[in-house]
PDB file of N, CA, C and O in Angstrom:
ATOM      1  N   UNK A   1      82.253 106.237 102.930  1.00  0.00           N
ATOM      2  CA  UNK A   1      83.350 105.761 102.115  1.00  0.00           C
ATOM      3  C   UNK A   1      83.595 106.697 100.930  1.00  0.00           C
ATOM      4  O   UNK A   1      84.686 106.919 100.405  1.00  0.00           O
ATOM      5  N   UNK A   2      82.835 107.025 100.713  1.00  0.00           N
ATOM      6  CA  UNK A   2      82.742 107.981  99.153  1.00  0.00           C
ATOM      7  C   UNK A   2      83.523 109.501  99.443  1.00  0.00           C
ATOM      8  O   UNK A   2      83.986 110.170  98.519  1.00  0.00           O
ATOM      9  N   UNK A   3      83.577 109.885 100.762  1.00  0.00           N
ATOM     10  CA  UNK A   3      84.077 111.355 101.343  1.00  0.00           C
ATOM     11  C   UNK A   3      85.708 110.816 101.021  1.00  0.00           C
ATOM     12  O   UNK A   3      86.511 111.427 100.315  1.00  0.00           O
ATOM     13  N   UNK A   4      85.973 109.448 101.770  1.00  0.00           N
ATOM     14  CA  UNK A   4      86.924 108.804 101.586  1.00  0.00           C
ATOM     15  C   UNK A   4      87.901 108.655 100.095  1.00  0.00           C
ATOM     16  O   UNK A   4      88.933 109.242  99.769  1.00  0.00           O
ATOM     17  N   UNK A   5      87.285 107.870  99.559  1.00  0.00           N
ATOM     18  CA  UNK A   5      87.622 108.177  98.045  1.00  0.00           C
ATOM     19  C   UNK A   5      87.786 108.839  97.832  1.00  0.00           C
ATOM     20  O   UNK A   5      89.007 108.757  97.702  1.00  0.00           O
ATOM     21  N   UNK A   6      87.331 110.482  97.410  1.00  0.00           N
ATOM     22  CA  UNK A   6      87.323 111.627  96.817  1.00  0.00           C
ATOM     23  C   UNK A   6      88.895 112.402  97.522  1.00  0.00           C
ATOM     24  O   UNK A   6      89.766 112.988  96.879  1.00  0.00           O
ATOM     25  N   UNK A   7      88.849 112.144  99.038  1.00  0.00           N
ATOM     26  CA  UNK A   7      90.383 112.765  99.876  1.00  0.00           C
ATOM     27  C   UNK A   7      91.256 111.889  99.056  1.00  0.00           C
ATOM     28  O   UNK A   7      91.843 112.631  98.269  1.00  0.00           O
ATOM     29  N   UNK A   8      91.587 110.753  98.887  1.00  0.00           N
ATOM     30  CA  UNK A   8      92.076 109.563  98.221  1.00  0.00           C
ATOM     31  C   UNK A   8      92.676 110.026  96.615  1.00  0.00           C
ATOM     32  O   UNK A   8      93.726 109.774  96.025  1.00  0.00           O
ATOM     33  N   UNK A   9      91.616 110.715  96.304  1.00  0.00           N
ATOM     34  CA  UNK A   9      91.826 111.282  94.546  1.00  0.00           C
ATOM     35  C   UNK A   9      92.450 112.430  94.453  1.00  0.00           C
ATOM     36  O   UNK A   9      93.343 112.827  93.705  1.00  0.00           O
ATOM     37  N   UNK A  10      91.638 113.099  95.643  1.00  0.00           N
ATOM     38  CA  UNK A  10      92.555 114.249  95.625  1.00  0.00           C
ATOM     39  C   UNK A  10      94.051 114.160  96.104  1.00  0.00           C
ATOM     40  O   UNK A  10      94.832 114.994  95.646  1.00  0.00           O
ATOM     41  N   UNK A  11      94.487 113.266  96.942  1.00  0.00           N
ATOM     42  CA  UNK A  11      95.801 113.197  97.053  1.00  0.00           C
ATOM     43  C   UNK A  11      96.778 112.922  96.377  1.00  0.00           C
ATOM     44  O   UNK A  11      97.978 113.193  96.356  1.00  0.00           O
ATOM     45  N   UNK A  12      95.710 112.039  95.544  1.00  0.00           N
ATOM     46  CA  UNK A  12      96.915 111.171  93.998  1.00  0.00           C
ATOM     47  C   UNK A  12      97.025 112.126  93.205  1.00  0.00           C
ATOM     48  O   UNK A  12      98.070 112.117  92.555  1.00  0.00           O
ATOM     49  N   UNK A  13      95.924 113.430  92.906  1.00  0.00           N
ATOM     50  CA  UNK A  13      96.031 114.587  91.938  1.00  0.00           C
ATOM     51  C   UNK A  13      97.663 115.375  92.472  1.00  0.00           C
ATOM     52  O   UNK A  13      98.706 115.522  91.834  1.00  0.00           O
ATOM     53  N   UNK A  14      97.213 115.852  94.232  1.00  0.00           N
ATOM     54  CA  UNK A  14      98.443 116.638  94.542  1.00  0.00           C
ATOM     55  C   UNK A  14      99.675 115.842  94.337  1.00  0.00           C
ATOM     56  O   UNK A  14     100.621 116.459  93.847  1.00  0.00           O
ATOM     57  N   UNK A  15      99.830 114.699  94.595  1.00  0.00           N
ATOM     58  CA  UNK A  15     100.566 113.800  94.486  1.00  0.00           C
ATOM     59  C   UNK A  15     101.725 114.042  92.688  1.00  0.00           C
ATOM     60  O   UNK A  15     102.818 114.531  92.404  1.00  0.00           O
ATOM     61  N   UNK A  16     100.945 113.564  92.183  1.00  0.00           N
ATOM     62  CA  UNK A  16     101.279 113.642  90.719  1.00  0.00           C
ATOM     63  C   UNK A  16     101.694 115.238  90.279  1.00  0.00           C
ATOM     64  O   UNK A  16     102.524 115.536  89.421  1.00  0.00           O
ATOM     65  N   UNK A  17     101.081 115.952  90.905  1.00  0.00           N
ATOM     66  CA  UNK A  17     101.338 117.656  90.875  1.00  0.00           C
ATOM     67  C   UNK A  17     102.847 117.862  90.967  1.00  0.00           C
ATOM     68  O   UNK A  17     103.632 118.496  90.261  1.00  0.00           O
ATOM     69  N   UNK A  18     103.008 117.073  92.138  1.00  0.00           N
ATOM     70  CA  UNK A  18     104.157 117.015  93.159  1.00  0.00           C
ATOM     71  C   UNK A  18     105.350 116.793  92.311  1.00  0.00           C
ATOM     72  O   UNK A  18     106.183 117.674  92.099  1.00  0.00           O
ATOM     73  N   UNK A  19     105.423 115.322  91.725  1.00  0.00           N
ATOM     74  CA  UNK A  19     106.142 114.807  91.021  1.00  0.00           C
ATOM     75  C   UNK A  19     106.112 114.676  89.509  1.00  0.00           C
ATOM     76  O   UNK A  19     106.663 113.732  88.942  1.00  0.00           O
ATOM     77  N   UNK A  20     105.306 115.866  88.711  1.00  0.00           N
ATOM     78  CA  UNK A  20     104.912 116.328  87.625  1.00  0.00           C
ATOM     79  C   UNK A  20     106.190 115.540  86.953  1.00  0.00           C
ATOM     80  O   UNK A  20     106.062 114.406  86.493  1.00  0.00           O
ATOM     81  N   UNK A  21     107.419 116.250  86.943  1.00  0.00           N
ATOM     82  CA  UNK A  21     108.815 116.253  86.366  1.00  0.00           C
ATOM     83  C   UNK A  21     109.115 114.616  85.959  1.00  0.00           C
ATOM     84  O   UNK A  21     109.819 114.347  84.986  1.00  0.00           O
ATOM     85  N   UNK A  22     108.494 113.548  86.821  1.00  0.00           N
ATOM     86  CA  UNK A  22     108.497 111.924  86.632  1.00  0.00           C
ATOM     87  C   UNK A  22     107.449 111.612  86.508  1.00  0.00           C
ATOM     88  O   UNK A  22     107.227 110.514  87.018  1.00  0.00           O
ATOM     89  N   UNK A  23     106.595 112.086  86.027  1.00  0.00           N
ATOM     90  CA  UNK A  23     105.073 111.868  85.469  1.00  0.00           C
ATOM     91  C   UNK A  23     104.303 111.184  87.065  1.00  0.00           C
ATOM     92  O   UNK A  23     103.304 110.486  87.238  1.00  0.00           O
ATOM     93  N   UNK A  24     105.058 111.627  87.784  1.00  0.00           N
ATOM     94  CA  UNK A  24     104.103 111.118  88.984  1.00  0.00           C
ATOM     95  C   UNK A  24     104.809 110.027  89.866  1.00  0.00           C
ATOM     96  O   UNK A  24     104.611 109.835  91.065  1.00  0.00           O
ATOM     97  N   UNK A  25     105.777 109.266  88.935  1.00  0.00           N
ATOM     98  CA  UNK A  25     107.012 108.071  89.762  1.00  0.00           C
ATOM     99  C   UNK A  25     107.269 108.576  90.689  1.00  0.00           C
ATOM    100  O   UNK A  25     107.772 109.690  90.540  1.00  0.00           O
ATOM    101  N   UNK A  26     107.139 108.227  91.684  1.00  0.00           N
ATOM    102  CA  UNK A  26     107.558 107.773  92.908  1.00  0.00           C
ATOM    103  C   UNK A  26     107.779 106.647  93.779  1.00  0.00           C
ATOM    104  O   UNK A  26     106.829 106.382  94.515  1.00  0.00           O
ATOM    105  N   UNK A  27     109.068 105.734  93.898  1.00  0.00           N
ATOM    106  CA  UNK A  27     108.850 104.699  94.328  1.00  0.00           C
ATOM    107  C   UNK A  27     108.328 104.857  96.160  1.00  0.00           C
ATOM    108  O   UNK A  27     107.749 103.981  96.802  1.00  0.00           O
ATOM    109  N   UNK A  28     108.651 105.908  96.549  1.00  0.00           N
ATOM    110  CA  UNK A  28     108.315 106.097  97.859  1.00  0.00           C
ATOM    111  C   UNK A  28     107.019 107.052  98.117  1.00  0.00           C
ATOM    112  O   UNK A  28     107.008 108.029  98.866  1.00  0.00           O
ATOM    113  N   UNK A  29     105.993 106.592  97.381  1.00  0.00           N
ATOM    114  CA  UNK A  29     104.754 107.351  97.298  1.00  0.00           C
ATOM    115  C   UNK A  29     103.813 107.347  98.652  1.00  0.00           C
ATOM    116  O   UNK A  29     103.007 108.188  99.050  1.00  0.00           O
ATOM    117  N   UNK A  30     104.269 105.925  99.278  1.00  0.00           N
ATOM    118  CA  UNK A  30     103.361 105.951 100.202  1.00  0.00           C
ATOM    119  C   UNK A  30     103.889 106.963 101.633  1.00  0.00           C
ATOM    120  O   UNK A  30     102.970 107.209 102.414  1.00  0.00           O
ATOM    121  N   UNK A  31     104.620 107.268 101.828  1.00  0.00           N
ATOM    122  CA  UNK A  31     105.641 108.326 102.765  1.00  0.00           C
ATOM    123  C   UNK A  31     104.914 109.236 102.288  1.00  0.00           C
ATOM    124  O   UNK A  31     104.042 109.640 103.058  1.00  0.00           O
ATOM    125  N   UNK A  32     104.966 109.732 101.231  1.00  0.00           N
ATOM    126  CA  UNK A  32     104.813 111.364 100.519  1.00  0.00           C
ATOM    127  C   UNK A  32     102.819 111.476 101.093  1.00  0.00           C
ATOM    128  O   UNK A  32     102.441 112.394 101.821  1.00  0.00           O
ATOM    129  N   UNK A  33     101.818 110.337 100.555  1.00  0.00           N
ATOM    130  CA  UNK A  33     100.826 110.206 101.087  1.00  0.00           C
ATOM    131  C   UNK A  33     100.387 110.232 102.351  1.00  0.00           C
ATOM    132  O   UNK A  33      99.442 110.842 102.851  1.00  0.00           O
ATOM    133  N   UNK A  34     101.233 109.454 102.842  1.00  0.00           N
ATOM    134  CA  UNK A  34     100.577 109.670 104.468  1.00  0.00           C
ATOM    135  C   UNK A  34     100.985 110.841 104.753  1.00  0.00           C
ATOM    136  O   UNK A  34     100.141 111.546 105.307  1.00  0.00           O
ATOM    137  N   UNK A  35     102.516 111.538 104.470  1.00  0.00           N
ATOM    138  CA  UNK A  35     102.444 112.963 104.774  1.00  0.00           C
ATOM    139  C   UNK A  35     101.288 114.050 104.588  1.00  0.00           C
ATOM    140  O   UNK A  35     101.078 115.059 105.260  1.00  0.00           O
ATOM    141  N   UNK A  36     100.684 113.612 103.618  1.00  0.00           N
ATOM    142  CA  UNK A  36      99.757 114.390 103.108  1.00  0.00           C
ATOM    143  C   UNK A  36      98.413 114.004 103.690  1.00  0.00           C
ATOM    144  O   UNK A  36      97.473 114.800 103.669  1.00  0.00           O
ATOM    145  N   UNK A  37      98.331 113.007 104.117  1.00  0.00           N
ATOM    146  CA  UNK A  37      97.205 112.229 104.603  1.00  0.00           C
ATOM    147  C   UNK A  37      97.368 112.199 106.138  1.00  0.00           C
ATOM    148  O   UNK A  37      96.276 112.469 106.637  1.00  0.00           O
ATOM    149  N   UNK A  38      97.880 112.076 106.651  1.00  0.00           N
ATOM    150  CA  UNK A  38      97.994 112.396 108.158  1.00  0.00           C
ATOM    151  C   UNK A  38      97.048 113.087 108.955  1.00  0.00           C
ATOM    152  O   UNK A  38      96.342 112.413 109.704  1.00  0.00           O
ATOM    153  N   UNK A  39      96.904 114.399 108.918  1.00  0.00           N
ATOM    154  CA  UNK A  39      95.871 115.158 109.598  1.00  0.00           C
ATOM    155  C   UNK A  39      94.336 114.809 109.235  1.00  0.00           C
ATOM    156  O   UNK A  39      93.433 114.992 110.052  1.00  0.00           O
ATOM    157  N   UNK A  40      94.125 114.309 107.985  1.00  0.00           N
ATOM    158  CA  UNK A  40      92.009 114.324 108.251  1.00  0.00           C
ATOM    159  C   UNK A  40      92.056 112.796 107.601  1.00  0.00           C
ATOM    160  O   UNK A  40      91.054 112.548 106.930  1.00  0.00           O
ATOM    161  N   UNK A  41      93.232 111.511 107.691  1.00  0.00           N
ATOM    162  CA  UNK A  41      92.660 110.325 107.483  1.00  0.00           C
ATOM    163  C   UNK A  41      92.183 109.761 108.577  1.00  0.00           C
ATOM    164  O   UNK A  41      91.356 108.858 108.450  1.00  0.00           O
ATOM    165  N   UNK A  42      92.551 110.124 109.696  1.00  0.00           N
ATOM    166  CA  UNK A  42      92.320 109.522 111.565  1.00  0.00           C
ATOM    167  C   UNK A  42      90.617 109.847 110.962  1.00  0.00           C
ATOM    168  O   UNK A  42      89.905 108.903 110.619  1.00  0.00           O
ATOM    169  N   UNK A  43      90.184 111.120 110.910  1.00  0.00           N
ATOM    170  CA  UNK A  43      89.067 111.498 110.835  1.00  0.00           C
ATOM    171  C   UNK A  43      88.090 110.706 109.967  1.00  0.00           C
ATOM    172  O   UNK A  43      87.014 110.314 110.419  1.00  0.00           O
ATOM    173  N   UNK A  44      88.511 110.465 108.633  1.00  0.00           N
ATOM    174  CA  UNK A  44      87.656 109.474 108.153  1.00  0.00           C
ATOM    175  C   UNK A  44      87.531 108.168 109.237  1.00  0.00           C
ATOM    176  O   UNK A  44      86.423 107.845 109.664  1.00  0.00           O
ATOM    177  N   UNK A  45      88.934 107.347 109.697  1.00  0.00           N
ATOM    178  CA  UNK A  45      88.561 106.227 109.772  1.00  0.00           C
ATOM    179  C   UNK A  45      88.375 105.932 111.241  1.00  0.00           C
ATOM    180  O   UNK A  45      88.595 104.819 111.717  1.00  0.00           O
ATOM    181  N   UNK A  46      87.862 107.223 112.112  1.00  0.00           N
ATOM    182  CA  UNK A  46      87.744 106.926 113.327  1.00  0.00           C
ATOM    183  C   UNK A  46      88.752 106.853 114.274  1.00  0.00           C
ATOM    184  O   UNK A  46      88.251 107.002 115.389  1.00  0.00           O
ATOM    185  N   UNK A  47      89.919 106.694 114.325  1.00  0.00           N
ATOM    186  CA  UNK A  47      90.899 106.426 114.944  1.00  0.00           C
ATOM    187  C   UNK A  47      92.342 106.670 114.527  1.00  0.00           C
ATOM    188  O   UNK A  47      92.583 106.241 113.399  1.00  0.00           O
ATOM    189  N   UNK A  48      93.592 107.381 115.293  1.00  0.00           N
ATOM    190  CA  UNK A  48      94.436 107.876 115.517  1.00  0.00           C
ATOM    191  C   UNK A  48      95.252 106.874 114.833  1.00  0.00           C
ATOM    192  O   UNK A  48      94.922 105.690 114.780  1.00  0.00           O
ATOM    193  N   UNK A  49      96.419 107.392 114.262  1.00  0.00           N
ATOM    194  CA  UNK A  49      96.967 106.523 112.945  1.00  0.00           C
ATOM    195  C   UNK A  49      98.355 107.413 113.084  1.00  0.00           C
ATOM    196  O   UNK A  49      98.159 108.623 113.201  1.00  0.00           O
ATOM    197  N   UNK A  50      99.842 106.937 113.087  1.00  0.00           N
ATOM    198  CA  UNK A  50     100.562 107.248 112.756  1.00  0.00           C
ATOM    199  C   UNK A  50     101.158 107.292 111.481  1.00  0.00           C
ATOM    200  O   UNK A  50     100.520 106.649 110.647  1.00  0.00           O
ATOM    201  N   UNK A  51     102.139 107.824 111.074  1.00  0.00           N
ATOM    202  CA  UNK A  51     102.531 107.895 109.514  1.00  0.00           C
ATOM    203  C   UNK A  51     102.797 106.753 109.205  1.00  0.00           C
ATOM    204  O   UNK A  51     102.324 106.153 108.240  1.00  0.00           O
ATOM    205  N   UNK A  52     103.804 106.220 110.217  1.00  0.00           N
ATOM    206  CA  UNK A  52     103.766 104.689 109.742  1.00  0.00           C
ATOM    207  C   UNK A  52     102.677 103.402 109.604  1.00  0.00           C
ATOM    208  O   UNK A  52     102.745 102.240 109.202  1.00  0.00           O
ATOM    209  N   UNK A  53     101.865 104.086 110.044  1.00  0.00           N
ATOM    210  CA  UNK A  53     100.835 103.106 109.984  1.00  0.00           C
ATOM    211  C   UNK A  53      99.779 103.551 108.820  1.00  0.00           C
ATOM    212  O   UNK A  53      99.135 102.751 108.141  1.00  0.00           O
ATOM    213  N   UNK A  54      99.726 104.786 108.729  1.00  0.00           N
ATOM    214  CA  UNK A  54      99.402 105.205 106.996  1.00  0.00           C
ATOM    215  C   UNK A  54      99.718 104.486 106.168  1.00  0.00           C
ATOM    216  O   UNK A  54      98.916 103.837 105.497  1.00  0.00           O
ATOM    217  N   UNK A  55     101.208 104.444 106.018  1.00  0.00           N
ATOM    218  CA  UNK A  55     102.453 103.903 104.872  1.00  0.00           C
ATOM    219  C   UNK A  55     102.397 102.345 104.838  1.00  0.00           C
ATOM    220  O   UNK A  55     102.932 101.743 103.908  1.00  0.00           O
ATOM    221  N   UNK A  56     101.684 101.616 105.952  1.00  0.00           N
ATOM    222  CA  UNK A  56     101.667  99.650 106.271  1.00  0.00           C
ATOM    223  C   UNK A  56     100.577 100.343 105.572  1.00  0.00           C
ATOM    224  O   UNK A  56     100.952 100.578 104.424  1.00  0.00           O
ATOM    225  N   UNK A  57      99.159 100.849 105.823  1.00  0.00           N
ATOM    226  CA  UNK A  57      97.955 100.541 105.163  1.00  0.00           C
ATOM    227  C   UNK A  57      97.728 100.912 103.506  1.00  0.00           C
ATOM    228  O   UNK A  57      96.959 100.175 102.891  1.00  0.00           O
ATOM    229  N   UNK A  58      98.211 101.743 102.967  1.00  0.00           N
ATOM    230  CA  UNK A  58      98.715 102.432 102.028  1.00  0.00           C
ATOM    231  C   UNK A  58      98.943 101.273 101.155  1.00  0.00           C
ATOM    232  O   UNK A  58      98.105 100.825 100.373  1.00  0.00           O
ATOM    233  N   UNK A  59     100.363 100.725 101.373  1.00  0.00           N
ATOM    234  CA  UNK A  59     101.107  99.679 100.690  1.00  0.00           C
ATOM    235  C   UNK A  59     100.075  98.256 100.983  1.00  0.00           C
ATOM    236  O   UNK A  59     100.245  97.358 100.159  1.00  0.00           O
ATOM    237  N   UNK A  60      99.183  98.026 101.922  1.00  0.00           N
ATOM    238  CA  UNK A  60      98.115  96.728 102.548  1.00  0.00           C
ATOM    239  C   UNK A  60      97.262  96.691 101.007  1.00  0.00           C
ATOM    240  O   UNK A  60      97.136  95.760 100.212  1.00  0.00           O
ATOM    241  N   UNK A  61      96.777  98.020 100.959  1.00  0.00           N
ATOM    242  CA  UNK A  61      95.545  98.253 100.097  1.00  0.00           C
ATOM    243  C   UNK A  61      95.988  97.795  98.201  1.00  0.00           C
ATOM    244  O   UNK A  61      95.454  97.156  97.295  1.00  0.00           O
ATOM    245  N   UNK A  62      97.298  98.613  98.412  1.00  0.00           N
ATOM    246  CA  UNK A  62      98.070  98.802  96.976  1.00  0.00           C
ATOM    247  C   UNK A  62      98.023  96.647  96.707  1.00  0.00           C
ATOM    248  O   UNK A  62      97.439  96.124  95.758  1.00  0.00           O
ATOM    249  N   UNK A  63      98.706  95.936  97.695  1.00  0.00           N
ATOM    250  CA  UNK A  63      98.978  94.737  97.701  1.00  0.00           C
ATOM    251  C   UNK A  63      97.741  94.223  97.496  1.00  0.00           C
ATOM    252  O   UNK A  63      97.826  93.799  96.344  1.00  0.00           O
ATOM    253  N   UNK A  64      96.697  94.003  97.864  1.00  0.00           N
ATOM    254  CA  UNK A  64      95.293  93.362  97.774  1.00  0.00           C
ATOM    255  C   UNK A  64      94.784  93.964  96.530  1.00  0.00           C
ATOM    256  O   UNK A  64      94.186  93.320  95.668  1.00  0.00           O
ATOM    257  N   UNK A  65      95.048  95.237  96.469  1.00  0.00           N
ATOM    258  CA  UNK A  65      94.052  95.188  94.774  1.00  0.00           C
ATOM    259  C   UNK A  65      94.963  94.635  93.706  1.00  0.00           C
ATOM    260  O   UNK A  65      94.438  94.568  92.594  1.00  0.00           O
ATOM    261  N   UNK A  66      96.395  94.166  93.811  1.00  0.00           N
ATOM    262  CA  UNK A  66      96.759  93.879  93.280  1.00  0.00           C
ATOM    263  C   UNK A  66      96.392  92.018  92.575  1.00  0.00           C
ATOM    264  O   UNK A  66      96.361  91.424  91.497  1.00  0.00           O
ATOM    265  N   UNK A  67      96.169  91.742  94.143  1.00  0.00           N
ATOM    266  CA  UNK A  67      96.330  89.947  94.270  1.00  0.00           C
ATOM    267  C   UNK A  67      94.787  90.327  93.827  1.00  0.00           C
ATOM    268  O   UNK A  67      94.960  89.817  92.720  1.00  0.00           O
ATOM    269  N   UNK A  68      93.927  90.620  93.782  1.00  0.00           N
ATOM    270  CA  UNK A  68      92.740  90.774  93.645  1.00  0.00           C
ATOM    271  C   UNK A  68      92.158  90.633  91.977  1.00  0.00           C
ATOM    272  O   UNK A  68      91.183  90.053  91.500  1.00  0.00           O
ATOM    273  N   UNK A  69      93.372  91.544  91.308  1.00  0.00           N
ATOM    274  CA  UNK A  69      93.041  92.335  90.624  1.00  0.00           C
ATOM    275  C   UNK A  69      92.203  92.826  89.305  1.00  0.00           C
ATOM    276  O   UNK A  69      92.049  92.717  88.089  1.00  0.00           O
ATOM    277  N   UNK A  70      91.558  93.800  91.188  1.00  0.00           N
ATOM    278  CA  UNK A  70      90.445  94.722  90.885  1.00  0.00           C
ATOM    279  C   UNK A  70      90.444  95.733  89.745  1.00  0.00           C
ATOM    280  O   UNK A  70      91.449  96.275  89.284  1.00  0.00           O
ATOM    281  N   UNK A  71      89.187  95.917  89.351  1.00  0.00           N
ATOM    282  CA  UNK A  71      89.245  97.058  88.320  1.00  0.00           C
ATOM    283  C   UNK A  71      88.721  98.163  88.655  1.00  0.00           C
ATOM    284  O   UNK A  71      88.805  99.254  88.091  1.00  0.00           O
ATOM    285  N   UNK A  72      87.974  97.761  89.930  1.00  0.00           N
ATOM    286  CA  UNK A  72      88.074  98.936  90.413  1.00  0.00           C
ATOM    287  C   UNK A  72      88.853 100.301  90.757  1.00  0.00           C
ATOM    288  O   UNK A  72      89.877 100.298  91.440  1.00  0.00           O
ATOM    289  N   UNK A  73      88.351 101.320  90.290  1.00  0.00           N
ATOM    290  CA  UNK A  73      89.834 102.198  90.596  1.00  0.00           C
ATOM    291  C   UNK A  73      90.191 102.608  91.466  1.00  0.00           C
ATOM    292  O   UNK A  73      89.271 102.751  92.271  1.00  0.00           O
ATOM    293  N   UNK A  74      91.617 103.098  92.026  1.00  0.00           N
ATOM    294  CA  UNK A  74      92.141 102.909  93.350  1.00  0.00           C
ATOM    295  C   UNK A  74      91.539 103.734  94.264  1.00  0.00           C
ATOM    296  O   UNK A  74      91.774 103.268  95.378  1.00  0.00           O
ATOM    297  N   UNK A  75      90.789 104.865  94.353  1.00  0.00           N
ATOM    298  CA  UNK A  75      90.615 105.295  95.588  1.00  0.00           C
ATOM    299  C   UNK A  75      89.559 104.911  95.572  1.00  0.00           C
ATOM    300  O   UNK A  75      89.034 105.953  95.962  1.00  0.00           O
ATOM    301  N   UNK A  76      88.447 103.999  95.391  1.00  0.00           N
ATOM    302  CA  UNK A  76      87.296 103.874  95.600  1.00  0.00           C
ATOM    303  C   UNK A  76      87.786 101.981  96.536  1.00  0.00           C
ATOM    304  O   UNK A  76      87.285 101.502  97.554  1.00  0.00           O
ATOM    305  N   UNK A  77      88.744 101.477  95.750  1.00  0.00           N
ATOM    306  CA  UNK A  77      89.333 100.044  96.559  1.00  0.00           C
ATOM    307  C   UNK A  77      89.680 100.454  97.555  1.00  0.00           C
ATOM    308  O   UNK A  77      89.045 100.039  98.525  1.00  0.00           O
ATOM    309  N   UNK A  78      91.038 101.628  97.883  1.00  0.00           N
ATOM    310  CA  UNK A  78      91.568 101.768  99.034  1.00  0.00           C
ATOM    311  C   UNK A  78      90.600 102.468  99.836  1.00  0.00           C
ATOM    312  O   UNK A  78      90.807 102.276 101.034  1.00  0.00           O
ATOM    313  N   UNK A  79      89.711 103.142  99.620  1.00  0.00           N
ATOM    314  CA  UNK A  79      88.676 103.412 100.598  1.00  0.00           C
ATOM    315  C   UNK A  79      87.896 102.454 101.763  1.00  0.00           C
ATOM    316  O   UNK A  79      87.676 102.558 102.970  1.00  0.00           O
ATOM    317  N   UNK A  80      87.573 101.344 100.574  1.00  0.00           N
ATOM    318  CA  UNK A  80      86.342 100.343 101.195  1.00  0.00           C
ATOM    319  C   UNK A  80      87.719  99.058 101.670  1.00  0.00           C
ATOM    320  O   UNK A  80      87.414  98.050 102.308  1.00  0.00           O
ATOM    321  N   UNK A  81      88.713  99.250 101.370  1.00  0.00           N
ATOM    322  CA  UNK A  81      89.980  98.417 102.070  1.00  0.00           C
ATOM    323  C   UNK A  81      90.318  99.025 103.551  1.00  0.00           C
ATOM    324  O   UNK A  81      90.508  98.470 104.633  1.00  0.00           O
ATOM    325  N   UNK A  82      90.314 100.388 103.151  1.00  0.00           N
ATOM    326  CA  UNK A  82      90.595 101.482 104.911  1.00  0.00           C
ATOM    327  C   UNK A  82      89.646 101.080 105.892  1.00  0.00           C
ATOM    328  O   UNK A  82      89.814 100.811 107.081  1.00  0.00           O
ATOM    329  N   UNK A  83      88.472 101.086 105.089  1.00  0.00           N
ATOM    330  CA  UNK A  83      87.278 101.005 106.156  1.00  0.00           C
ATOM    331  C   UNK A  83      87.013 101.891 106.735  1.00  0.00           C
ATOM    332  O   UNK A  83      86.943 101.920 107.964  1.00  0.00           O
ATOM    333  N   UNK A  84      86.758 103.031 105.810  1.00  0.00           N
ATOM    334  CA  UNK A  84      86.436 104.818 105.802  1.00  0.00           C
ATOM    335  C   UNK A  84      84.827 104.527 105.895  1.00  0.00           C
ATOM    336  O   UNK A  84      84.172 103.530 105.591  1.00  0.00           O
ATOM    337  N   UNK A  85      84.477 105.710 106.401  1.00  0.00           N
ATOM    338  CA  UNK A  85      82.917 106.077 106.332  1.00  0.00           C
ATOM    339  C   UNK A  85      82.346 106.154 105.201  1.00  0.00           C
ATOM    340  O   UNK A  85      81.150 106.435 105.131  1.00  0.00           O
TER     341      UNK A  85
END
């Protein structure tokens, strides 16, 4: 899970890189993520994953830490929410 997290952080870094100019706003963040996440998230979580199914789990994880809400910080929730190694 922890390899997990860390891909997770690093994406929100490129992420925010990305969209420097809006301090990182993006209402369509989870698209831009799974784009970015696509090729080595199958790999964490064992199994073949389309973008759209990135973008349902993405927004799954975002929704539960919300109703939750965890203080945990997000890529260490959406990790152990993915059900990454």
């Amino acid at each position: 899970m922890h390899e997990l997290a860390d891909l997770l952080q690093q994406t929100g870094k490129a992420h925010h890189q990305a969209y420097i100019e809006t301090n990182g706003f993006d209402p369509e963040w989870a698209i831009w993520y799974a784009d970015y996440l696509e090729d080595e998230l199958p790999t964490h979580l064992g199994r073949d994953l389309s973008r759209s199914e990135i973008v349902y789990l993405l927004w799954g994880a975002m929704k539960a830490q919300a109703e939750d809400e965890s203080p945990e910080p997000w890529p260490e929730y959406y990790a152990r929410f993915l059900g990454g190694d």
